[in-house]
C-alpha positions as CSV (number, residue, x, y, z in Angstrom):
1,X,0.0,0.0,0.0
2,X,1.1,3.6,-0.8
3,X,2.3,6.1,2.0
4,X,-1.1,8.0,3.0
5,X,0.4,11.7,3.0
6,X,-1.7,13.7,5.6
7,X,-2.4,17.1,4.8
8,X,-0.4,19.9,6.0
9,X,-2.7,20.9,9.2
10,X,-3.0,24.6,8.8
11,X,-4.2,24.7,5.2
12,X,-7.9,24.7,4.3
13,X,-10.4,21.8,4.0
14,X,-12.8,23.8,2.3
15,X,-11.9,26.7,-0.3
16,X,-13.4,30.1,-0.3
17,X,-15.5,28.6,-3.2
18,X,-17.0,26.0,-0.8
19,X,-15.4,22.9,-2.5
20,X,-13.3,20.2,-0.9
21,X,-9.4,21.5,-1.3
22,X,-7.1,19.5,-3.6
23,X,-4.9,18.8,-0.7
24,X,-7.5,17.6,1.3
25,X,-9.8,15.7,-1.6
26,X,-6.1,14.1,-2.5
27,X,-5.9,12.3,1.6
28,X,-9.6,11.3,1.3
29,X,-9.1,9.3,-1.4
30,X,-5.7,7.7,-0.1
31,X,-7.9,7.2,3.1
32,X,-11.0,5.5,1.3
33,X,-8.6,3.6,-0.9
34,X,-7.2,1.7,2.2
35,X,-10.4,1.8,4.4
36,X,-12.2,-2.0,5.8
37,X,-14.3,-3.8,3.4
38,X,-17.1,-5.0,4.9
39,X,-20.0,-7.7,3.0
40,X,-21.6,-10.7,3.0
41,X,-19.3,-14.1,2.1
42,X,-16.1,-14.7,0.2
43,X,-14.8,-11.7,-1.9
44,X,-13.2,-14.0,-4.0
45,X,-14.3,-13.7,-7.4
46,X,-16.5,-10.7,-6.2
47,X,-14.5,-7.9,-4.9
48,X,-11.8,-6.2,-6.5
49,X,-9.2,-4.5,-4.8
50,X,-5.1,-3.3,-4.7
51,X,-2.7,-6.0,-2.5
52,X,-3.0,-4.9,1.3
53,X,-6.8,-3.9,1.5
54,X,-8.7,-6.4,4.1
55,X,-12.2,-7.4,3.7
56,X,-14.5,-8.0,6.5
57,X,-17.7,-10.9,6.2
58,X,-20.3,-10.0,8.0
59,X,-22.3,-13.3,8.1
60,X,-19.0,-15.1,9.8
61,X,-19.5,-18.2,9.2
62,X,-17.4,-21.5,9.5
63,X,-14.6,-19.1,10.8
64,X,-13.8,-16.7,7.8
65,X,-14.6,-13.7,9.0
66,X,-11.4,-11.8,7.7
67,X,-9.8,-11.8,4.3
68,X,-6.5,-9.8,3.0
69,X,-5.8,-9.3,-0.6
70,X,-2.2,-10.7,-1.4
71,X,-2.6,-11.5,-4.9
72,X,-3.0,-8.6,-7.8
73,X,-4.6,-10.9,-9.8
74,X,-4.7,-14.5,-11.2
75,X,-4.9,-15.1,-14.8
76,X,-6.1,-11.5,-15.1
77,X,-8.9,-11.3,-12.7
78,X,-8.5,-8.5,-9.9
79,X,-11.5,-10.5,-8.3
80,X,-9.4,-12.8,-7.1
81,X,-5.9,-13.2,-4.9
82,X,-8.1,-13.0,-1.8
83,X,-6.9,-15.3,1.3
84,X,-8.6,-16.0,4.7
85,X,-7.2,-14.9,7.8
């Protein structure tokens, strides 16, 4: 996963034009790139996503509740690469 840069903390969130800053719309989306994913079952084959970014299952059942990407892909497919942990 990328380095999440955090805004320097005396510039503006909002500009005078009452939009998100760059700066700050810029750590947002590194935030919500890396954030929990949480559904219902496997991601595999479902959910794509970057190496790094953990799912969550909400049902939890037979004991895979948690999943981490470690694969970018196989054979292509960004779906899959997912492993229980």
């Amino acid at each position: 996963m990328p380095d999440i840069v955090q805004p320097n903390p005396i510039s503006k969130v909002v500009t005078d034009s009452g939009v998100a800053s760059a700066e700050f719309y810029r750590w947002m989306t590194q935030i919500t790139a890396n954030d929990l994913i949480i559904g219902t079952g496997s991601p595999e084959g479902v959910i794509e996503a970057t190496i790094g970014r953990e799912y969550m299952d909400d049902a939890g059942l037979a004991g895979a509740v948690k999943f981490i990407k470690q694969l970018p892909d196989i054979a292509g497919d960004r779906t899959m690469g997912w492993v229980a942990i």
